[in-house]
C-alpha atoms as an extended CHARMM CRD file, in Angstrom:
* protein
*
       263  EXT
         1         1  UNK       CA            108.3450000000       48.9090000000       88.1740000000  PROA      1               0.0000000000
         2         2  UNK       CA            107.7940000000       52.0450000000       90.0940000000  PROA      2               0.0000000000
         3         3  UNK       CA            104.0140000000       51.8900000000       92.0420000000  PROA      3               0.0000000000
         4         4  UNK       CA            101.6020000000       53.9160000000       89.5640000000  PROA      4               0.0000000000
         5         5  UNK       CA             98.6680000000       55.6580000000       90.7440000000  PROA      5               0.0000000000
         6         6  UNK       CA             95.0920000000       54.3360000000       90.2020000000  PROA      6               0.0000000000
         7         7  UNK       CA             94.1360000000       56.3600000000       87.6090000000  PROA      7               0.0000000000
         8         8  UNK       CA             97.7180000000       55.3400000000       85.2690000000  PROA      8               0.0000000000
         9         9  UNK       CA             96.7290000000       52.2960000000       86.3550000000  PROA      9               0.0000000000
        10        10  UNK       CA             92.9230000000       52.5450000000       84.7480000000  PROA      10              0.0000000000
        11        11  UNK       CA             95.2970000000       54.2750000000       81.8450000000  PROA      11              0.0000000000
        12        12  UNK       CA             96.9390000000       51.8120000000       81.7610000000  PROA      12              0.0000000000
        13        13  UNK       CA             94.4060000000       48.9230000000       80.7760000000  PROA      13              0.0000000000
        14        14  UNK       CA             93.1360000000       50.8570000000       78.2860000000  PROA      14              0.0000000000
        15        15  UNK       CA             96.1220000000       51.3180000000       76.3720000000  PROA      15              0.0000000000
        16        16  UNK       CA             97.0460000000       47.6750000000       77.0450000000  PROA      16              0.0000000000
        17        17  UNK       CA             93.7630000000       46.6400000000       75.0700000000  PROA      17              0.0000000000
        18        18  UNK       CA             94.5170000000       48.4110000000       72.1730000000  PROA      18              0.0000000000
        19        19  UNK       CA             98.3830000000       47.7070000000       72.4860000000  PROA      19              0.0000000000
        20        20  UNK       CA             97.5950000000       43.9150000000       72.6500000000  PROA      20              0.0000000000
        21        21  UNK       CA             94.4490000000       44.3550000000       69.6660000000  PROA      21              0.0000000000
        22        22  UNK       CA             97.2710000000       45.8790000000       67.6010000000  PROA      22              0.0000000000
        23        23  UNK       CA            100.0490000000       43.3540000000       67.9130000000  PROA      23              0.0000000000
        24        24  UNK       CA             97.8620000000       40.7740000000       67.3490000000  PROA      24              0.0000000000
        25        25  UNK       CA             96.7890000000       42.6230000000       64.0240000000  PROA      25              0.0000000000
        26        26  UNK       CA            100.3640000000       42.7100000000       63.0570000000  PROA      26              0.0000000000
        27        27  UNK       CA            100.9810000000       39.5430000000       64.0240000000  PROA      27              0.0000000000
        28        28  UNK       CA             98.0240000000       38.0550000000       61.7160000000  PROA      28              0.0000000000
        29        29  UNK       CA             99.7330000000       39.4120000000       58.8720000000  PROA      29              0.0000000000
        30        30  UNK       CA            102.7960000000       38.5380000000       59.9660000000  PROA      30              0.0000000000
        31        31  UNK       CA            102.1950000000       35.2460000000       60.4290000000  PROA      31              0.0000000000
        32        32  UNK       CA             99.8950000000       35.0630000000       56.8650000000  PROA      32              0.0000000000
        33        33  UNK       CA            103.0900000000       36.1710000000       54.7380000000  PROA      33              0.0000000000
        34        34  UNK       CA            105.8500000000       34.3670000000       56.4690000000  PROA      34              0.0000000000
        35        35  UNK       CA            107.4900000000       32.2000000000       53.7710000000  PROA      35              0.0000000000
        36        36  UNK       CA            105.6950000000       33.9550000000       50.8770000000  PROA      36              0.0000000000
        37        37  UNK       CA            108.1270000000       35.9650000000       48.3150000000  PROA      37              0.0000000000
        38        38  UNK       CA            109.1790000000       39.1690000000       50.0310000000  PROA      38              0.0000000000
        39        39  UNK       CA            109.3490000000       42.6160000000       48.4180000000  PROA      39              0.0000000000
        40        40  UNK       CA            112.5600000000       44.9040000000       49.5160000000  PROA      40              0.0000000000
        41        41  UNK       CA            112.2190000000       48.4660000000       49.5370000000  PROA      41              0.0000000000
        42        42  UNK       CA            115.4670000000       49.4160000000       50.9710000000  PROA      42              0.0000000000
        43        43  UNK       CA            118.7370000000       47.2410000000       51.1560000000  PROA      43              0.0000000000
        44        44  UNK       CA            121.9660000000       48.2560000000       53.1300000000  PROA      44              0.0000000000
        45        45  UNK       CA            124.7150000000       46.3170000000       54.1180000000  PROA      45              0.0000000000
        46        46  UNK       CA            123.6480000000       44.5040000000       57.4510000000  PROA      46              0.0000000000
        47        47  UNK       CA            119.8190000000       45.6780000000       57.0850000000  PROA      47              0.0000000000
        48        48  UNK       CA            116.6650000000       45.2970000000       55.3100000000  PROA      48              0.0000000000
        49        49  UNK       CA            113.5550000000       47.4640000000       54.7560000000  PROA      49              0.0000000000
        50        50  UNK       CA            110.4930000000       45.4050000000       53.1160000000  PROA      50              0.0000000000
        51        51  UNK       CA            107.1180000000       46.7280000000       52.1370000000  PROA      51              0.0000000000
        52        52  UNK       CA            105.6660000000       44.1790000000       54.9310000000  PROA      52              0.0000000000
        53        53  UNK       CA            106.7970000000       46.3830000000       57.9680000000  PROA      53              0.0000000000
        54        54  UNK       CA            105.1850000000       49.3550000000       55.9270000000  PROA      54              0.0000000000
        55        55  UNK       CA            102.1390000000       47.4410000000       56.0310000000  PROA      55              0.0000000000
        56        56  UNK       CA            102.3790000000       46.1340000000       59.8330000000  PROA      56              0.0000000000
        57        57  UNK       CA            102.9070000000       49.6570000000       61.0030000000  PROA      57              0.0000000000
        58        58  UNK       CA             99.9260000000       50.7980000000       58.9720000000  PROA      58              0.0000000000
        59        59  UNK       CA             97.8890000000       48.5670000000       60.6970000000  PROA      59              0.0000000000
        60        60  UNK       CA             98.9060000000       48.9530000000       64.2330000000  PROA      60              0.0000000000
        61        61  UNK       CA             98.9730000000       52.8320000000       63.6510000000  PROA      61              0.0000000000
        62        62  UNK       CA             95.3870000000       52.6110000000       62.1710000000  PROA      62              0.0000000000
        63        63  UNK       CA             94.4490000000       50.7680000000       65.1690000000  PROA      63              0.0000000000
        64        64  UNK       CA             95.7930000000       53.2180000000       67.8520000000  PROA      64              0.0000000000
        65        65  UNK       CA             94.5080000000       56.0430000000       66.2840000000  PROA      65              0.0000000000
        66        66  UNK       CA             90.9140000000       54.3820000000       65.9920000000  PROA      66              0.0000000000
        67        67  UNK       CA             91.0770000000       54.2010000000       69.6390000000  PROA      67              0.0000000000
        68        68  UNK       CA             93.0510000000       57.5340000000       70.4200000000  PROA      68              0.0000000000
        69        69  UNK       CA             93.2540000000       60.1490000000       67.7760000000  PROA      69              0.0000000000
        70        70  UNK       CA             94.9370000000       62.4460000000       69.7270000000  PROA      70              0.0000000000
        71        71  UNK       CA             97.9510000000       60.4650000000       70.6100000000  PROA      71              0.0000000000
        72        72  UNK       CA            100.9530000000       60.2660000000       68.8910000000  PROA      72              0.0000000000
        73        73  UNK       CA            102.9910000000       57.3400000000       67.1840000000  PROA      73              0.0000000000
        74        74  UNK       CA            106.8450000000       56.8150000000       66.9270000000  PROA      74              0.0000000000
        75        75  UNK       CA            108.0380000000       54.2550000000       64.7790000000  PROA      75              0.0000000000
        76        76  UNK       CA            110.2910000000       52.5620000000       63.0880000000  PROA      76              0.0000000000
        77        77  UNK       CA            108.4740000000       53.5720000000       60.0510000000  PROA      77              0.0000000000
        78        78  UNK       CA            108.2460000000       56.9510000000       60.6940000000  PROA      78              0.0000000000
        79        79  UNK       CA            105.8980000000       59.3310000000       62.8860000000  PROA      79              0.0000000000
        80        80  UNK       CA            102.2590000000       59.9510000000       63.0350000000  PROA      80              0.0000000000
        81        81  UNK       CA             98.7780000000       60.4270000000       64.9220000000  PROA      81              0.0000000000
        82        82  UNK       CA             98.7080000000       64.2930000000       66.9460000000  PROA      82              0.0000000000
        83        83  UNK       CA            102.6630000000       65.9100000000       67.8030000000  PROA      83              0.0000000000
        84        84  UNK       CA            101.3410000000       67.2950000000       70.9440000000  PROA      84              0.0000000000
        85        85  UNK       CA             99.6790000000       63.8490000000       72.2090000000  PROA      85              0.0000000000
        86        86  UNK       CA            100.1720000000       63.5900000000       75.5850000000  PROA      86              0.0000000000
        87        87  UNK       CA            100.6800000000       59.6400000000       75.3150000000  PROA      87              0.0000000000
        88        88  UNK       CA            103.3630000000       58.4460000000       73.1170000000  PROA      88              0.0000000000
        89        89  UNK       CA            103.1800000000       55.2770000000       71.4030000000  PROA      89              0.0000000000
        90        90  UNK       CA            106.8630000000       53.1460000000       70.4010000000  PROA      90              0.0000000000
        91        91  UNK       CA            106.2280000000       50.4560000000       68.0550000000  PROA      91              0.0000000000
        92        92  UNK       CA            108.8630000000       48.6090000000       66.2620000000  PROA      92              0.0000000000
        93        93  UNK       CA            106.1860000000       46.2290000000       63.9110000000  PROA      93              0.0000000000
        94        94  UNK       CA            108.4230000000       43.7330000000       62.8110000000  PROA      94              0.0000000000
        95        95  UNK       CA            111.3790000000       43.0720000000       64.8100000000  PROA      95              0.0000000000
        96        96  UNK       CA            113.5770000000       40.7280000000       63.0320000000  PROA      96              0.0000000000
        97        97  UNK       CA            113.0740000000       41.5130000000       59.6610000000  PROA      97              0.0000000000
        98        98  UNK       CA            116.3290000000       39.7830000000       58.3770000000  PROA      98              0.0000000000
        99        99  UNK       CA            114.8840000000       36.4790000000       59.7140000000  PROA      99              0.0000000000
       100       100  UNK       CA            111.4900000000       37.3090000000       58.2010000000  PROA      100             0.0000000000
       101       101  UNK       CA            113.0920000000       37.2550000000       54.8800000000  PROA      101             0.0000000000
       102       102  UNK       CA            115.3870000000       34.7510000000       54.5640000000  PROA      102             0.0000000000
       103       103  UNK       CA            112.4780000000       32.4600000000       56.2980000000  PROA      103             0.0000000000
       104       104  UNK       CA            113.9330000000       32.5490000000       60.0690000000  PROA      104             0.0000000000
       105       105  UNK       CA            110.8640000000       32.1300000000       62.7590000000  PROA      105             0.0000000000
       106       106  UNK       CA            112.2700000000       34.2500000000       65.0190000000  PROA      106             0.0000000000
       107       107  UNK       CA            110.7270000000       37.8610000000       65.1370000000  PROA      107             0.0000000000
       108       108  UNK       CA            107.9340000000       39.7080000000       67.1420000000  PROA      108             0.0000000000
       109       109  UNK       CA            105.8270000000       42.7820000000       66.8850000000  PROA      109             0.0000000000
       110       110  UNK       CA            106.6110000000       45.4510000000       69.6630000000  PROA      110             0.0000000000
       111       111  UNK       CA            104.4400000000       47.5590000000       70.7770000000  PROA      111             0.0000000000
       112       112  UNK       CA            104.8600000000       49.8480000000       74.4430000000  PROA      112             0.0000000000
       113       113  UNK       CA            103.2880000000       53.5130000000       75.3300000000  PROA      113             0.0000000000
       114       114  UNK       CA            104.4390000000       55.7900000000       77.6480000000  PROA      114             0.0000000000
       115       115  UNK       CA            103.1590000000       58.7610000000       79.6240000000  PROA      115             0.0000000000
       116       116  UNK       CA            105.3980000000       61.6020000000       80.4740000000  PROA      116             0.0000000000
       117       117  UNK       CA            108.6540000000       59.6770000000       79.7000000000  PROA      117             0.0000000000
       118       118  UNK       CA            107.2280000000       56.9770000000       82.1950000000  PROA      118             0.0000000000
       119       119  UNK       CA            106.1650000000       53.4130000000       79.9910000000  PROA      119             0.0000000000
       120       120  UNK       CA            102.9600000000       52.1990000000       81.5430000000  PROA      120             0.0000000000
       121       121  UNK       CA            102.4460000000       49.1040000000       78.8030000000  PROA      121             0.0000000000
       122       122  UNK       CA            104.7900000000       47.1560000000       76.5610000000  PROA      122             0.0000000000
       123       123  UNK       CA            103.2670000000       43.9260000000       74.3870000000  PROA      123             0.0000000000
       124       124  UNK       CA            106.0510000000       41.9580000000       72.3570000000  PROA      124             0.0000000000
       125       125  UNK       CA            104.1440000000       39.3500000000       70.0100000000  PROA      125             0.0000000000
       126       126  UNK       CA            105.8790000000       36.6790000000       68.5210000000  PROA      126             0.0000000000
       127       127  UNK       CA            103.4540000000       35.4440000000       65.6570000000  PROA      127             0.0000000000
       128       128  UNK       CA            105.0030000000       32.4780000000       64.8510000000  PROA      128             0.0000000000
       129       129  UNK       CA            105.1330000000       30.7810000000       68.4250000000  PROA      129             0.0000000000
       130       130  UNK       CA            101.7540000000       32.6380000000       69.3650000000  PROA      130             0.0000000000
       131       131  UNK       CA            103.4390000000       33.6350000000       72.1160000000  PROA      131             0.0000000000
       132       132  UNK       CA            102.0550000000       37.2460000000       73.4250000000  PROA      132             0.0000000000
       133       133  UNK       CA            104.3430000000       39.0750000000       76.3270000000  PROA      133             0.0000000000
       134       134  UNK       CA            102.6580000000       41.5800000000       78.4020000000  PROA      134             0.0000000000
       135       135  UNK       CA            103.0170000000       44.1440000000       81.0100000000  PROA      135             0.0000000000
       136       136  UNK       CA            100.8440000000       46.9050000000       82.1650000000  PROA      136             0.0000000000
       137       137  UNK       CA            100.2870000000       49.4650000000       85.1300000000  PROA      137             0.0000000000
       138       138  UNK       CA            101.1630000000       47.6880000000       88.4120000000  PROA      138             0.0000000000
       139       139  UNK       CA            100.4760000000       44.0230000000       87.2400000000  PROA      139             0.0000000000
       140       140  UNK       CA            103.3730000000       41.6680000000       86.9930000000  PROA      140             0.0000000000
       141       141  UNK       CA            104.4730000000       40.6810000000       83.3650000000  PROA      141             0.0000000000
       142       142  UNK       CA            102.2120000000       37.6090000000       81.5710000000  PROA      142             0.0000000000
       143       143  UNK       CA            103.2150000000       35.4990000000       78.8060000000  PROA      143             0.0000000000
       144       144  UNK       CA             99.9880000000       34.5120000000       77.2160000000  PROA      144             0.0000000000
       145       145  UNK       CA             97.9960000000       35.0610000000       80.1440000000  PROA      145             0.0000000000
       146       146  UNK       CA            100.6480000000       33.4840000000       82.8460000000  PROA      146             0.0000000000
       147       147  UNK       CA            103.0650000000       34.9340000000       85.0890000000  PROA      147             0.0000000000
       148       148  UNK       CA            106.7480000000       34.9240000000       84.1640000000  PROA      148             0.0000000000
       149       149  UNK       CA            109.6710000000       36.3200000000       85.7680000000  PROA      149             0.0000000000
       150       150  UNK       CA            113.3340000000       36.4910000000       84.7350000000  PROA      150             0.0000000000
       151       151  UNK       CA            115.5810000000       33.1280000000       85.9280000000  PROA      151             0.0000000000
       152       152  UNK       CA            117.3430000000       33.3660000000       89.0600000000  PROA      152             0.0000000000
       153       153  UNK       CA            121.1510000000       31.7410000000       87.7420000000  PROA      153             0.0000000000
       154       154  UNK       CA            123.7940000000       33.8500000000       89.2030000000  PROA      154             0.0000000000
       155       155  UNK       CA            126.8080000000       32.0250000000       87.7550000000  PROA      155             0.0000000000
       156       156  UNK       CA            128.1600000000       32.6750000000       84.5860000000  PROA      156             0.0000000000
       157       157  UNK       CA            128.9510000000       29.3500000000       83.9280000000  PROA      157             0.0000000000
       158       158  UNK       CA            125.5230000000       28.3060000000       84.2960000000  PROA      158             0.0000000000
       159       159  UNK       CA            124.1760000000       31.1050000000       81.9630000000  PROA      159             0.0000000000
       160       160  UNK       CA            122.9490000000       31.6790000000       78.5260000000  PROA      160             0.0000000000
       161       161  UNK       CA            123.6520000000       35.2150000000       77.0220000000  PROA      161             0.0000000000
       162       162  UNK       CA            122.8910000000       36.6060000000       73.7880000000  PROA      162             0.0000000000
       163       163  UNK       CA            124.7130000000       39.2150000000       72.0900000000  PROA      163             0.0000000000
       164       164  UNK       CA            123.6370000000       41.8320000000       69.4870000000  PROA      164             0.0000000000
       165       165  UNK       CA            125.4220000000       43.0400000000       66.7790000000  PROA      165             0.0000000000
       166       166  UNK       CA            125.6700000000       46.3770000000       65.1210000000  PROA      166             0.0000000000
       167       167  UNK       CA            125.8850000000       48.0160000000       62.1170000000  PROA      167             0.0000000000
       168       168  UNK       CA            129.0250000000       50.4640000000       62.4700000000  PROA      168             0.0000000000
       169       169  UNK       CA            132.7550000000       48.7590000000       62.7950000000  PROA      169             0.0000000000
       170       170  UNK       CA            132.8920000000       50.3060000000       66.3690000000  PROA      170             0.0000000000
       171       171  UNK       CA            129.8540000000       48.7980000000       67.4710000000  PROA      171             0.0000000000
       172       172  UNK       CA            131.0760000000       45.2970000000       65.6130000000  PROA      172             0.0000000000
       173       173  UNK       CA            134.2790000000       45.3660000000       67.3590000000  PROA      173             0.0000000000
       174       174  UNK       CA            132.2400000000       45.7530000000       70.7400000000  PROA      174             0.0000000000
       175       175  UNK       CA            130.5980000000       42.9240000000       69.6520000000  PROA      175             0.0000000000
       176       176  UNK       CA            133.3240000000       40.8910000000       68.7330000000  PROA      176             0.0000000000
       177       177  UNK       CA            135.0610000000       41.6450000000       72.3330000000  PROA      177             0.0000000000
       178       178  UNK       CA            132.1530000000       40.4520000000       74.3390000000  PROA      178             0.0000000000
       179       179  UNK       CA            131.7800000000       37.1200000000       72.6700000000  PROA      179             0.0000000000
       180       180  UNK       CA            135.5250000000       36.2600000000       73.1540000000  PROA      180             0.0000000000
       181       181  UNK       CA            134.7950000000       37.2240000000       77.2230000000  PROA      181             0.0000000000
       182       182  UNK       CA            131.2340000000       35.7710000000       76.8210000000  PROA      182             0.0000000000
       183       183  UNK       CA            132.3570000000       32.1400000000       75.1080000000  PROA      183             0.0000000000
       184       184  UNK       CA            134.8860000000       30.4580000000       77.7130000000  PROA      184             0.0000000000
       185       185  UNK       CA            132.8820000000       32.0500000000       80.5930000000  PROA      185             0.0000000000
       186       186  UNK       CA            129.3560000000       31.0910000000       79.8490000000  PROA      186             0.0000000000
       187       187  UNK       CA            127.5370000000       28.1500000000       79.6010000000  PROA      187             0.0000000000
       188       188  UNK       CA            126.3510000000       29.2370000000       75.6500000000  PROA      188             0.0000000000
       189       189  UNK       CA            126.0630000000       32.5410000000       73.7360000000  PROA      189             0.0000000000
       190       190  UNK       CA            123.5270000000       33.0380000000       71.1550000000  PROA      190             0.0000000000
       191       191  UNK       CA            123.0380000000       35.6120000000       68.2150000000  PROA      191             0.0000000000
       192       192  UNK       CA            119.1960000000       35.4970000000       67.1400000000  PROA      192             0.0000000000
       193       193  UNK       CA            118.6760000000       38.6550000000       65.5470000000  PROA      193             0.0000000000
       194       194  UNK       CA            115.6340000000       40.1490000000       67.2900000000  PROA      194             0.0000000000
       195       195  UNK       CA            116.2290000000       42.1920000000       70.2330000000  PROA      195             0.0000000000
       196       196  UNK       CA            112.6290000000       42.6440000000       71.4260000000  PROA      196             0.0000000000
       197       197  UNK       CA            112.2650000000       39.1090000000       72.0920000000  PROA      197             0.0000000000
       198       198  UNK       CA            115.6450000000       38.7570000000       73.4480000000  PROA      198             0.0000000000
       199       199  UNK       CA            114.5150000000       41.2000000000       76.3430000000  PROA      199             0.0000000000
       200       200  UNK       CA            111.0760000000       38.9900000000       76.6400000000  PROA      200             0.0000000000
       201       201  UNK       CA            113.3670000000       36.0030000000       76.9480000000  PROA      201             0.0000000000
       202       202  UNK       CA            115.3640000000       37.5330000000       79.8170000000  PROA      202             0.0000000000
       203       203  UNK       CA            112.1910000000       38.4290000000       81.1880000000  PROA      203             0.0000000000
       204       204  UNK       CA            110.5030000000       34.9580000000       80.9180000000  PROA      204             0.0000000000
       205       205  UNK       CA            113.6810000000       32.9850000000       82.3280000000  PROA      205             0.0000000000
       206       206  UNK       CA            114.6920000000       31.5520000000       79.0210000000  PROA      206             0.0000000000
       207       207  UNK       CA            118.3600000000       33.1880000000       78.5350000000  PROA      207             0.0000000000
       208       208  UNK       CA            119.7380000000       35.3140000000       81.3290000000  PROA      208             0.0000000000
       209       209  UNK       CA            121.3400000000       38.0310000000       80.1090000000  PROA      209             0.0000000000
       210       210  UNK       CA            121.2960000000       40.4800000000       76.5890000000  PROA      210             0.0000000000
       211       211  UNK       CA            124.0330000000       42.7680000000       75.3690000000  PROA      211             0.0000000000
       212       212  UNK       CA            123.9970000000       44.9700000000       72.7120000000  PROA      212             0.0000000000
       213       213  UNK       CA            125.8320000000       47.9640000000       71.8070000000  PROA      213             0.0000000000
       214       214  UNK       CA            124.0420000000       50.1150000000       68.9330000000  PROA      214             0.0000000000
       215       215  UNK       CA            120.2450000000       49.5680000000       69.6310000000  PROA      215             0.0000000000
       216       216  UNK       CA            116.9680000000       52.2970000000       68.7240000000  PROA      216             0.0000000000
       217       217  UNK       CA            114.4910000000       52.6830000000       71.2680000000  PROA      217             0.0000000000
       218       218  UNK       CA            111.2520000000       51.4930000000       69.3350000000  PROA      218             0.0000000000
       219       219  UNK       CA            113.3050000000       48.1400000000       69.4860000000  PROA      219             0.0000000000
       220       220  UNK       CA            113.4370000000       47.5680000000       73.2960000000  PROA      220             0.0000000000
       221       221  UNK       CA            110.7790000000       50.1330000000       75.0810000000  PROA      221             0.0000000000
       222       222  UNK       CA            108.1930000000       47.3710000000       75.4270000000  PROA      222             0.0000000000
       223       223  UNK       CA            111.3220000000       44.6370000000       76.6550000000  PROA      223             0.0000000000
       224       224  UNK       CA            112.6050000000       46.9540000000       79.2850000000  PROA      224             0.0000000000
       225       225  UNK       CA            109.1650000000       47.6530000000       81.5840000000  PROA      225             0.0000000000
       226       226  UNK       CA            108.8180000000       43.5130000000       80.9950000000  PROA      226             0.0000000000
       227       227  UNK       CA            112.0650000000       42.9780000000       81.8730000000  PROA      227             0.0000000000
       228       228  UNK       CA            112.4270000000       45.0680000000       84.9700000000  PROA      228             0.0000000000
       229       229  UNK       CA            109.0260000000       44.0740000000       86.0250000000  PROA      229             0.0000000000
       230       230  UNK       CA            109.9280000000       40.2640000000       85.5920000000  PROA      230             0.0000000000
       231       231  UNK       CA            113.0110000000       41.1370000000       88.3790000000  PROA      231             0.0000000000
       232       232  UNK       CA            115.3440000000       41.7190000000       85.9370000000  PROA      232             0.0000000000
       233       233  UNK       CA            118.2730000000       44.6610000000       86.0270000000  PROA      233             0.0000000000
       234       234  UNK       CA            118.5060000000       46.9340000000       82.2120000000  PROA      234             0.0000000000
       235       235  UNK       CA            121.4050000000       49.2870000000       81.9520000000  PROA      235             0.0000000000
       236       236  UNK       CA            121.0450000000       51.7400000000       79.1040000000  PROA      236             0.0000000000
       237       237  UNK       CA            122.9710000000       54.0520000000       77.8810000000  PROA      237             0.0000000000
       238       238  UNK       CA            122.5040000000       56.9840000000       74.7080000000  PROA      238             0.0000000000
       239       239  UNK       CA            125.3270000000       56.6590000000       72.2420000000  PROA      239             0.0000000000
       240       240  UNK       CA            126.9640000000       60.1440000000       71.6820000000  PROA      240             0.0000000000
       241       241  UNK       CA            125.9220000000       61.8470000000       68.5980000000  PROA      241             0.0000000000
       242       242  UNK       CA            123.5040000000       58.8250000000       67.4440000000  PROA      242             0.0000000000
       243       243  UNK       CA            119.8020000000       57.9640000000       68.2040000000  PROA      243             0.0000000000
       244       244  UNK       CA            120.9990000000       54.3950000000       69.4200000000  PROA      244             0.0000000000
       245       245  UNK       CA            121.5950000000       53.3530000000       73.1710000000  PROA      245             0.0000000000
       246       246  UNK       CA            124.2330000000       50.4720000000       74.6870000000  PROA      246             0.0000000000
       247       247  UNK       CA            122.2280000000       48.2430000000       76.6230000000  PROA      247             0.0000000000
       248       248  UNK       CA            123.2900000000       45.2850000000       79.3810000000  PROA      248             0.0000000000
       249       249  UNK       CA            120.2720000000       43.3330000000       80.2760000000  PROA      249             0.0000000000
       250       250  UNK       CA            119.8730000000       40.4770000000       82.8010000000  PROA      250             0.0000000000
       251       251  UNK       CA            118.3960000000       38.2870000000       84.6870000000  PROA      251             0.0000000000
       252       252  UNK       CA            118.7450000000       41.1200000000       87.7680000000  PROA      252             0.0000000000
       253       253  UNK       CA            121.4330000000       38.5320000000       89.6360000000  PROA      253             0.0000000000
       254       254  UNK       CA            123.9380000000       37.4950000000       86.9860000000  PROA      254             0.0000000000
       255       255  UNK       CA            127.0340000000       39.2880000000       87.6270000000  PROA      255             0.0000000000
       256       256  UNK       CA            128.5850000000       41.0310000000       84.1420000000  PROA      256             0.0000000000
       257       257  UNK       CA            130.7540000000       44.1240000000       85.9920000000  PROA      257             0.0000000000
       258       258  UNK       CA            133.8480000000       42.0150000000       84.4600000000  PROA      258             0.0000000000
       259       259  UNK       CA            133.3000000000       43.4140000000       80.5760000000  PROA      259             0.0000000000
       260       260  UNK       CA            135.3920000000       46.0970000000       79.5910000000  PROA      260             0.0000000000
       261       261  UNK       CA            134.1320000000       46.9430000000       76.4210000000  PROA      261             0.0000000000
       262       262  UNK       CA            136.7930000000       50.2100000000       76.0190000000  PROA      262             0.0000000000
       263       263  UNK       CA            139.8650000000       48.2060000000       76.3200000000  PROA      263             0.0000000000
C-alpha cells in the first residue's frame, strides 16, 4: 500500500468503523437466513439475484449514509447516497450468492471505500466462519483483530490456486485453459464460487494464487488493498467493451508468467 498522509489516515478509521459496523450488519442477516427457503428475483443461466442481497445492501447502505450522507454508494444492487460525494463506497453485500442458495457456507459481505480513485479501507466478512478481514490507512491487514499476510510458496508445485469462472463462452474457455495448465502443475486447484474471499484467502496465506477472467469491481475492491497490503502482487485488467476486469492474484512470489490465456 502506498504511505497515506495523516489526515487519510484519520479518514481512514472513520470509514473503517462504519465499513466494519456495516458488514457485520449484513453479516447478521446473513448468517440468520442461511438455510431458510430463499426467494429469487432474477434467474439467468450461471447467476442468481435473491431478495436477500436487496435486503443486505439496504442495510449496509442505510448504515453508511447514517454516518455520511453526503457520500455516495456503488453496488451491486444499484447506486445511491449523494452523485457528487467525494468518497465512494463499493459494496458487493453478498458475495456468493449461488452458495447462499443452494446451502454452500462459503460467501462474505464486501465492503471497501475509496478517495479519489485511491481505496483507503476494504472489510470482507464471512458470516458463517465469523471471520472479519480488514485493512485500513497505513495499518497492515487483520483477520479478526490479527495480522495476516499472504504465504510465501514460490513453487507451483507446492501451491494451491483457485480459478473463477465466467459467464460468457469466451471467458469459460479462458477458464477451461487455465485449469488444464493449472492441474498437472499445481499442487490443487479449487473453484469456490466467491471471489472476495478468494482474494482474503490469498491475502491470509490460505491459497496462493486467484485467477479469474470476467470479474466486476464491487466484487474485489476490498480483496485487492488486503491483498497487496498482505505482500501480495494483483494484476488487473478492464475487459474491452464490458464493466468486468481479468484479474491474476498471488501470493506476490508465485511465478504464473507461463499462462497464455490467447493461445
Amino acid at each position: 500500500m502506498s504511505h497515506l498522509s495523516p489526515e487519510l489516515c484519520a479518514l481512514s478509521a472513520q470509514l473503517a468503523r462504519t465499513a466494519v459496523d456495516a458488514a457485520l450488519v449484513a453479516g447478521d442477516l446473513l448468517r440468520r437466513n442461511f438455510g431458510e427457503p430463499v426467494v429469487v428475483s432474477e434467474e439467468k443461466t450461471y447467476d442468481l439475484k435473491i431478495e436477500t442481497d436487496k435486503r443486505c445492501q439496504d442495510l449496509i447502505s442505510r448504515t453508511i449514509l447514517a454516518d455520511f450522507p453526503d457520500h455516495r454508494i456503488l453496488g451491486e444492487e444499484g447506486q445511491e447516497g449523494s452523485p457528487t460525494g467525494t468518497i465512494e463506497w463499493i459494496v458487493d453485500p453478498l458475495d456468493g450468492t449461488v452458495n447462499f442458495t443452494y446451502g454452500i457456507p462459503h460467501f462474505c459481505t464486501s465492503i471497501a471505500a475509496r478517495y479519489e480513485g485511491q481505496t483507503l479501507v476494504g472489510v470482507i466478512y464471512d458470516p458463517i466462519r465469523q471471520e472479519l478481514f480488514t485493512v485500513e490507512g497505513n495499518r497492515s491487514p487483520r483477520l479478526n483483530g490479527k495480522p495476516i499476510t499472504s504465504s510465501g510458496r514460490a513453487r507451483l508445485s507446492e501451491s494451491i490456486c483457485v480459478v473463477g469462472f465466467s459467464r460468457s463462452r469466451a471467458g469459460i474457455d479462458q477458464g477451461l485453459r487455465l485449469v488444464q495448465y493449472l492441474v498437472p502443475r499445481v499442487r490443487k486447484v479449487r473453484l469456490t464460487g466467491s471471489a472476495a474471499l478468494d482474494l482474503a484467502y490469498v491475502a491470509s496465506g490460505r491459497i496462493d494464487a486467484y485467477l479469474e477472467q470476467e470479474i466486476h469491481l464491487w466484487d474485489i475492491a476490498a480483496g485487492v488493498l488486503l491483498l497487496q497490503s498482505a505482500g501480495g502482487t494483483i494484476h488487473q485488467f478492464p475487459n474491452a467493451g464490458s464493466d468486468t476486469f481479468r484479474v491474476t492474484a498471488t501470493n506476490g512470489v508465485l511465478d504464473l508468467s507461463g499462462l497464455r490465456l490467447e493461445e
